[in-house]
Structures are given as C-alpha cells and as structure tokens.
TORROGU-195245 format. One line per field, with one value per residue (C-alpha): residue number from 1; residue in one letter; x, y, z. Coordinates in Angstrom, 1 decimal, always signed. Layout:
BEGIN
resi: c(NUM/...)
resn: c(a/...)
xx: c(X/...)
yy: c(Y/...)
zz: c(Z/...)
END
This chain:
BEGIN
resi: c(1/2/3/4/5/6/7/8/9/10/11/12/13/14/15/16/17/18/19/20/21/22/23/24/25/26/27/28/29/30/31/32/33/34/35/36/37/38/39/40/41/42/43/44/45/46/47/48/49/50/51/52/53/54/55/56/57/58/59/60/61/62/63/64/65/66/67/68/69/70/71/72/73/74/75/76/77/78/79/80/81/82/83/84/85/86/87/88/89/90/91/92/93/94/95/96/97/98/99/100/101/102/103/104/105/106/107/108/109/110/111/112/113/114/115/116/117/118/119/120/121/122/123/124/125/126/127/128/129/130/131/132/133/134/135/136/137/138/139/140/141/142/143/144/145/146/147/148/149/150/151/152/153/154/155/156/157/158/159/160/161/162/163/164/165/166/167/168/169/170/171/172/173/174/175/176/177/178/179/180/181/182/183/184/185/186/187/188/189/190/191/192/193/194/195/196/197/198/199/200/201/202/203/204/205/206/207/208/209/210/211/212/213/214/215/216/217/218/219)
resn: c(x/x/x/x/x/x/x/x/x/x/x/x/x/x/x/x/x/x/x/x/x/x/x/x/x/x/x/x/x/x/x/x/x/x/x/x/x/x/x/x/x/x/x/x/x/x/x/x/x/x/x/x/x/x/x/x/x/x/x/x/x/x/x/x/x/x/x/x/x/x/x/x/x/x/x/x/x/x/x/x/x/x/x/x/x/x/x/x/x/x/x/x/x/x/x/x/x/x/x/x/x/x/x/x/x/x/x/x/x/x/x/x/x/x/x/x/x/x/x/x/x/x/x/x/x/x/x/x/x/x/x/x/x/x/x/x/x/x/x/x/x/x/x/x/x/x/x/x/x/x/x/x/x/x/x/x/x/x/x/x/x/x/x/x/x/x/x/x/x/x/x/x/x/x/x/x/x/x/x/x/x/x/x/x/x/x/x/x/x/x/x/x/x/x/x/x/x/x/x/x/x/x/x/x/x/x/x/x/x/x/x/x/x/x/x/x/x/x/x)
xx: c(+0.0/+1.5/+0.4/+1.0/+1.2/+1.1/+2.3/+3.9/+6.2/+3.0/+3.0/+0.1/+1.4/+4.3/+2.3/+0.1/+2.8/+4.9/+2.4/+2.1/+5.8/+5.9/+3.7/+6.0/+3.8/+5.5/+5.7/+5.7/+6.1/+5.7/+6.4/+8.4/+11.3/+13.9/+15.6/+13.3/+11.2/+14.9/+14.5/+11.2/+11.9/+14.8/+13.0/+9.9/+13.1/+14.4/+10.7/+10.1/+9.1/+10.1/+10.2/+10.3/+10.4/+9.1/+9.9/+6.9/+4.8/+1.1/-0.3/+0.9/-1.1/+1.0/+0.0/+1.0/+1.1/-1.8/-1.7/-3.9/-4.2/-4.2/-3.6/-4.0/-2.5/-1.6/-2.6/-2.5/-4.1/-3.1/-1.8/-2.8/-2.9/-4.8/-7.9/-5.4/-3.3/-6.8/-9.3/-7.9/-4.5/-6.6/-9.3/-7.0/-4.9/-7.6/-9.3/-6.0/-5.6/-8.7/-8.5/-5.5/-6.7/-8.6/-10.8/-10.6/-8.2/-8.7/-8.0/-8.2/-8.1/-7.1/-10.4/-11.4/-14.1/-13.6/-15.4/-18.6/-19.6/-18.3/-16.4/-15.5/-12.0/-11.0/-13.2/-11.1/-9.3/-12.9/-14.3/-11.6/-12.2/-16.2/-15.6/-13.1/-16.2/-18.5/-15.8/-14.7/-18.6/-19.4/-15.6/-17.5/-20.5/-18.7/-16.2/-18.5/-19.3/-15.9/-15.2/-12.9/-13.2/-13.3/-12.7/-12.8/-10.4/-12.1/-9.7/-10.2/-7.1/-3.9/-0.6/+1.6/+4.0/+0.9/-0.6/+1.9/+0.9/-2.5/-3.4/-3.4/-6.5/-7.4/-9.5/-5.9/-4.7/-1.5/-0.4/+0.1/-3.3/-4.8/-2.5/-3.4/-7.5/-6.3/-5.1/-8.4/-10.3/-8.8/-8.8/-12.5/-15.6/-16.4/-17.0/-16.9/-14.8/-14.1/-10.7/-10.6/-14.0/-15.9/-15.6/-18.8/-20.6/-19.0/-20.2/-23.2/-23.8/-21.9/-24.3/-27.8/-26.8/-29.5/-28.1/-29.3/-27.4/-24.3/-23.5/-23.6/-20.4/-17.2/-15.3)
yy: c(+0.0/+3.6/+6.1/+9.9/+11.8/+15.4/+17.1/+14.0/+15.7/+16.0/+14.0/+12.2/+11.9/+10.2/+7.7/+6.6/+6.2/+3.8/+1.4/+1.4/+1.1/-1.7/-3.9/-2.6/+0.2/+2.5/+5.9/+9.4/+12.1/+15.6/+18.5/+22.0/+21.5/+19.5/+19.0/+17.3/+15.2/+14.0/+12.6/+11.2/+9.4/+7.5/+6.5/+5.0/+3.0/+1.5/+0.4/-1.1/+0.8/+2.0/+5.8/+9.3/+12.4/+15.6/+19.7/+21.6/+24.4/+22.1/+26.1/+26.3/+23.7/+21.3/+18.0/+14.6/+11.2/+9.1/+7.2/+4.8/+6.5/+10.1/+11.3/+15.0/+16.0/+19.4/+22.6/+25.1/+25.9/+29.4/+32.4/+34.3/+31.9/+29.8/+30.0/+29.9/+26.8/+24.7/+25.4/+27.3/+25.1/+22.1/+22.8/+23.6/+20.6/+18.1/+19.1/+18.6/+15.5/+14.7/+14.6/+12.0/+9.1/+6.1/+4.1/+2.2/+5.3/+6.8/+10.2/+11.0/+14.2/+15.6/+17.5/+18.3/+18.2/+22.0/+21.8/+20.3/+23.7/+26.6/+27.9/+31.7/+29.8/+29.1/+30.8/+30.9/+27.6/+25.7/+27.6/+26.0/+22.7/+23.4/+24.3/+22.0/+19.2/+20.7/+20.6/+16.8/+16.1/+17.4/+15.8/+13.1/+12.7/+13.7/+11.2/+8.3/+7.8/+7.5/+5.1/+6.9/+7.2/+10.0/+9.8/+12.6/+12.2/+13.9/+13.9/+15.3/+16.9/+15.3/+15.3/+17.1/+20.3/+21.8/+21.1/+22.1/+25.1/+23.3/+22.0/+18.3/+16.8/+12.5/+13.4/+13.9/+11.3/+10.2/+10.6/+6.9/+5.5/+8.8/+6.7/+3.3/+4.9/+6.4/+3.7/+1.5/+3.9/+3.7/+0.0/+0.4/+1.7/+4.9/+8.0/+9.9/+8.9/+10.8/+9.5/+8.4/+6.9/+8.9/+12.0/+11.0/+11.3/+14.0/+16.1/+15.0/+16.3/+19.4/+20.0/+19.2/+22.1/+24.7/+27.8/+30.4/+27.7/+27.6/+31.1/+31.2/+28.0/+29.5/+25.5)
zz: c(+0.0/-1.0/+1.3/+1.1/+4.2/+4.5/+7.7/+8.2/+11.1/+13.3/+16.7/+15.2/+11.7/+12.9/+15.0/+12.5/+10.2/+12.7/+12.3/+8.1/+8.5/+10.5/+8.1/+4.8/+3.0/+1.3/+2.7/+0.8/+3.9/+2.9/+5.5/+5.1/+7.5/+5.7/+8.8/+10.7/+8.1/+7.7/+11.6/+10.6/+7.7/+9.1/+12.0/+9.6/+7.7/+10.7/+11.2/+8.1/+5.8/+2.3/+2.7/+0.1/+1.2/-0.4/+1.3/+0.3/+2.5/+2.5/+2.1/-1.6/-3.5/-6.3/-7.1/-6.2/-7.1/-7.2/-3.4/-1.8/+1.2/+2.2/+5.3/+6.1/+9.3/+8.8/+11.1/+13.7/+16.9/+17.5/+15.2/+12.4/+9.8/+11.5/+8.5/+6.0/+7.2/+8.9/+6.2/+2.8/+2.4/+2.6/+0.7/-2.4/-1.5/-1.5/-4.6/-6.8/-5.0/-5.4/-9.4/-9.1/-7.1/-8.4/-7.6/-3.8/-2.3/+0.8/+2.0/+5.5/+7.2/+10.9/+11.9/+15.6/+17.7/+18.6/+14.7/+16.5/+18.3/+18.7/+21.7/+22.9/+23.9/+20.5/+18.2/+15.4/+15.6/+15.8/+13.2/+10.7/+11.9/+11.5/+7.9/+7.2/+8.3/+5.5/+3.3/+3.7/+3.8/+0.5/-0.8/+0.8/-1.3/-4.7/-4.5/-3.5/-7.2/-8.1/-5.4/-3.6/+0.8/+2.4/+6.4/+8.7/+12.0/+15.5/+18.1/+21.1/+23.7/+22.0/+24.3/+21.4/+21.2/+19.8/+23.1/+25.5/+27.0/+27.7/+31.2/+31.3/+31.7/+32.0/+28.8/+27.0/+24.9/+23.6/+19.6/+19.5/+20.9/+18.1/+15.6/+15.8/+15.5/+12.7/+11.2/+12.3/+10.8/+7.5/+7.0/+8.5/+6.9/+9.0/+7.4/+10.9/+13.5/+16.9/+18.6/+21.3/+20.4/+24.0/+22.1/+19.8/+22.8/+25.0/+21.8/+21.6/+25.0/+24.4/+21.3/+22.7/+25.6/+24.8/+23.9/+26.2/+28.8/+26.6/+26.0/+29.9/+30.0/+30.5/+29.4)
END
C-alpha cells in the first residue's frame, strides 16, 4: 500500500505512520522542515518501511502522485494563519488531490471536535475545523461515485508540542493511541470517526446544551 502523508512531522502523523511502517507500506512524507522530516523518515526505515520524502509548505497547493491513502495531518491551533493553514491550504490541497486518485483510495483528514460547536476559547481555531467538516462532507459525497473514501479524524485533547501550554486533563490522549485509531479507521468503513472513540458522545452532550445555557459556560 502507497500512502501519502502530508504534515507527516506532526506527533500524530508520525504515530500513524509507525504502524504502516511496521507492516512494509510505502511511505511518501511531505512537510516543510527538511531538517526534521529527515528525523522522521529515518526513523519510519528503521521500522520497516520503504520511505520518500518531499519539502513543500502544504499552504501552496502542487499536485502529487496518485496514493492509496491520504492522510491530512496538517494545522495550527493558534496564530494568524490559523484560516489559512486549517481550512484554505486544505481545501485547495484536497481538490488537486482529489482529481489524481482512483478508484478504492482513501484520504483521510485531521479535523477536531472544537469543529462540533463553537467555543469563545477558540473561536477561530474551531471555526476552521467546523468548515473543514463541510468541506470533507461534501468531498464526501462527490467522490462516493468515483469510489474513492473520504474519512474525517475527531480527536479530542492530544498530548503534542501543539498542546503544550495546555493543562493536562485524563481526557488527554497520547499521539500513539490517536494513531493506531487512525489507522483503524482507515482500513474500516467509518465516514466519521471521533478518537478516542468517547468524544462521539461527549459532543453529543456538548451539542444538545441549549443555547441560552451555553453562552452562559465558561469551558
């Protein structure tokens, strides 16, 4: 299997590809620090797996080669480019990857549950992940007729650098157990899935709060 990952120096990126390593897929990592998708890729080797690397910003669109899988893992929680790099990047990404794969791919994109309702804490960052939902959903439904999967990741609190100003909470989870979900969820049939799997329904509570109580939530 041939898998192209984007942001593939992410916490999550990496643990998701440990695992196609191990079993021999081949690898094409993509990031925009040369010096640490260096430290990446010859980690995956050592692991297993047959790896290529490619130095490109994921916020200027090219196109690349036809992949079974796809995984997105590319974004920002705070700063001003925080549309640009969550929702715009992607969007233009997708859709030139999207004319490439055939029939039976996968692509697979890092959303969050911050998308699932917005919050005065991160407005902005939630937003991105909220359009970035639409987005993959109607990616979702076009593709379908072409054969092609289209899975959108939830995680919720992720232990990474991107992360580490955040107070630690038990609802944080590590990269690795996000990674092997990923990977589940990509041999799977899911078209939604929220990682760790309680966030489906810690959102579903979060959602049903009526508003004149949320607006009132400080969380």
């Amino acid at each position: 299997m041939k898998v192209l990952v984007l942001g593939a120096t992410s916490a999550i990126a990496q643990a998701a590809a440990r695992i196609w390593a191990a079993r021999g897929d081949d690898l094409v990592l993509v990031a925009r620090s040369p010096e640490k998708l260096q430290a990446v890729a010859d980690d995956l080797r050592t692991r297993g797996g047959k790896v290529e690397t490619m130095v490109h910003d994921l916020n200027d669109p090219v196109s690349y080669p036809p992949a079974d899988v796809v995984l997105l893992a590319h974004g920002v929680l705070h700063g001003p480019d925080v549309l640009q790099t969550n929702l715009v990047g992607p969007i233009a990404l997708l859709e030139k990857i999207a004319e490439v794969l055939l029939p039976g791919a996968c692509i697979a994109a890092l959303s969050s549950v911050s998308g699932d309702r917005g919050r005065a804490k991160n407005a902005v960052y939630g937003a991105s992940k909220a359009g970035l939902d639409a987005y993959l959903s109607a990616l979702r439904q076009r593709l379908f007729h072409k054969g092609v999967r289209v899975v959108t990741l939830k995680p919720g609190f992720v232990d990474t650098p991107m992360t580490a100003q955040m107070q630690k909470t038990p609802l944080f989870s590590s990269p690795a157990a996000v990674g092997r979900g990923i990977v589940r969820a990509i041999d799977g049939r899911s078209d939604v899935v929220y990682l760790p799997w309680y966030w489906r329904f810690i959102m579903l509570i979060v959602r049903m709060i009526p508003e004149p109580i949320f607006k009132r939530l400080s969380f």
